[in-house]
N, C-alpha and C positions, 0 to 999 in steps of 0.2 A: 324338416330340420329345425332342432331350437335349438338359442343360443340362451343360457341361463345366466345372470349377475344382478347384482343386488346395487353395483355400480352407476349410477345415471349417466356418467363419462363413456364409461365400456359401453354401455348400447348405446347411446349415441354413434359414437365410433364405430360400432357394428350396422347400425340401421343405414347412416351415410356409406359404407363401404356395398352393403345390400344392393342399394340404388345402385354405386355408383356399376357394380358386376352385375347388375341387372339377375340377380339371385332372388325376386320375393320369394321363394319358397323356403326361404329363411326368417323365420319368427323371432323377433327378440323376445325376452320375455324378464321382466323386471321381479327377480323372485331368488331367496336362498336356495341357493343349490339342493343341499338337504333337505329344503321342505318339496322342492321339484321332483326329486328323486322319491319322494314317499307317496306324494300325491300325482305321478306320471298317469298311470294307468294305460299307458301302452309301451310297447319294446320296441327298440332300438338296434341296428346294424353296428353301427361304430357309436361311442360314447369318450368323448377324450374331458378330460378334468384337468381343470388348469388352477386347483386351489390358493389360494394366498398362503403364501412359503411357512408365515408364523399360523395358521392353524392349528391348534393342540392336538389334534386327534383327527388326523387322513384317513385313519383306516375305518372311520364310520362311515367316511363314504363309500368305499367300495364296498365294505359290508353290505349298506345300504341298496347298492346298484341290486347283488343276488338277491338280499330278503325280501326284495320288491320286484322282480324279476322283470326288473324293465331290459334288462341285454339278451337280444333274440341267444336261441341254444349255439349257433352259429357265430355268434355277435365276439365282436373284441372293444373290451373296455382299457384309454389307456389314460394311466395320472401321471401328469407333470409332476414332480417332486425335488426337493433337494437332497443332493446325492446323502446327507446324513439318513435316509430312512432305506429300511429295508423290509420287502413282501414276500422273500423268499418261503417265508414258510407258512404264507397265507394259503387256503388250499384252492383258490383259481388261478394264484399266480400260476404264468407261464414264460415270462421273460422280463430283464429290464437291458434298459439301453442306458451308457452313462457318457453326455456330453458336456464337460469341463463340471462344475458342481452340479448340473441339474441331470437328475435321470426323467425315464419315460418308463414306467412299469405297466407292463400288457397283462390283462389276465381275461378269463374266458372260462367256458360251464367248465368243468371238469369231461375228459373224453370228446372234448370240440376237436 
């Protein structure tokens, strides 16, 4: 498991939580998401994205996740988002979830 942010606070937070769950097999890893996602080179079960709300442009990420094919055929990738955005007619979208303004949009290979 990695955790990706560009954040020095967020992995702190994350590496302290690691210990504290006795989870090492969780990596932080201090690096753009996006450039994580292009230079991954191996796939993924679950993939959740929790982007910062003012990023211009989400949908390079999940682009991203397929033309890199780091989400196993199986895999479910999910983005946190604010409810102003919509994947519907992205072609992996498969669902979104919407709690009070933020949604959760799931998407997956196409025939998962």
């Amino acid at each position: 498991s990695i955790a990706v942010d560009t954040d020095a606070k967020s992995l702190n937070f994350i590496r302290q939580k690691t210990e504290e769950l006795k989870t090492p097999q969780l990596k932080p890893m201090r690096m753009d998401a996006l450039q994580y996602i292009r230079r991954a080179g191996t796939e993924f079960d679950i993939i959740f994205c929790d982007p910062p709300f003012d990023r211009e442009n989400i949908t390079e990420i999940v682009d991203a996740v397929f033309e890199n094919a780091i989400l196993k055929k199986d895999g479910l990738l999910i983005l946190e988002h604010e409810d102003i955005h919509s994947f519907e007619n992205h072609p992996n979208f498969a669902e979104d979830r919407k709690y009070g303004r933020v949604k959760f949009s799931f998407f997956e290979w196409p025939g998962a």
